[in-house]
N, C-alpha and C positions, 0 to 999 in steps of 0.2 A: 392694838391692845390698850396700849395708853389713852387713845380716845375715850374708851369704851368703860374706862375706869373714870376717867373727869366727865362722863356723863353719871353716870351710874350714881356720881357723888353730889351732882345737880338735881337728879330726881330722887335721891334716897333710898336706891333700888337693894333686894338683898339678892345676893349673886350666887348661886351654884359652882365652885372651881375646881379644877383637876389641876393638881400643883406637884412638881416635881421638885423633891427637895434636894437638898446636897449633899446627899449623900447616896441620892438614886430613886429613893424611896416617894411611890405615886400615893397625892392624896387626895381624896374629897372633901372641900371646906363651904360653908355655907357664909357667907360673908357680909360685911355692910361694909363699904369703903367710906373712912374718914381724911384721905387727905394722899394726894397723889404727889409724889416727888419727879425726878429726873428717871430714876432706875430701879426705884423702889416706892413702895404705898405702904398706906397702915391702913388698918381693918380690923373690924371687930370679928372676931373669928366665934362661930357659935359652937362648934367641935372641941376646942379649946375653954370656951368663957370665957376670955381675954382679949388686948390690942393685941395685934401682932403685926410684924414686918415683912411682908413677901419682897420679892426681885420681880421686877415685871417680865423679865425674860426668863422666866420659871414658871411662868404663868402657860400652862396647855389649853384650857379651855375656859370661857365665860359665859352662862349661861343664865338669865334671870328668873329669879322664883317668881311666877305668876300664883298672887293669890286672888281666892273668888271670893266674894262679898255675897256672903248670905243676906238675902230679906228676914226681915221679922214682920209677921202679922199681925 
């Protein structure tokens, strides 16, 4: 999972995540990660509009938003 975040933060990707909080509570975050630590990262969280702190072992799922590029004529 840590990999997958210090890549994420190399190509600027915006991530999809399923995050189990601490209190049990499952969530869906759309994300930009700014900066990966030892056992925790920060991220732009767009559900939120703020940085925020995850735990990497709270981290269920990563998934990256593909977006399409439209032509213009």
């Amino acid at each position: 999972m840590r990999n997958q975040l210090l890549k994420s933060v190399e190509r600027g990707d915006v991530l999809d995540m399923m995050y189990l909080s601490k209190s049990g509570q499952i969530s869906k975050r759309r994300i930009q990660v700014i900066q990966v630590g030892d056992a925790s990262f920060r991220a732009y969280c767009h559900l939120r509009k703020t940085r925020r702190t995850f735990t990497i072992d709270n981290v269920l799922a990563l998934v990256p938003v593909i977006r399409k590029e439209s032509m213009v004529i």
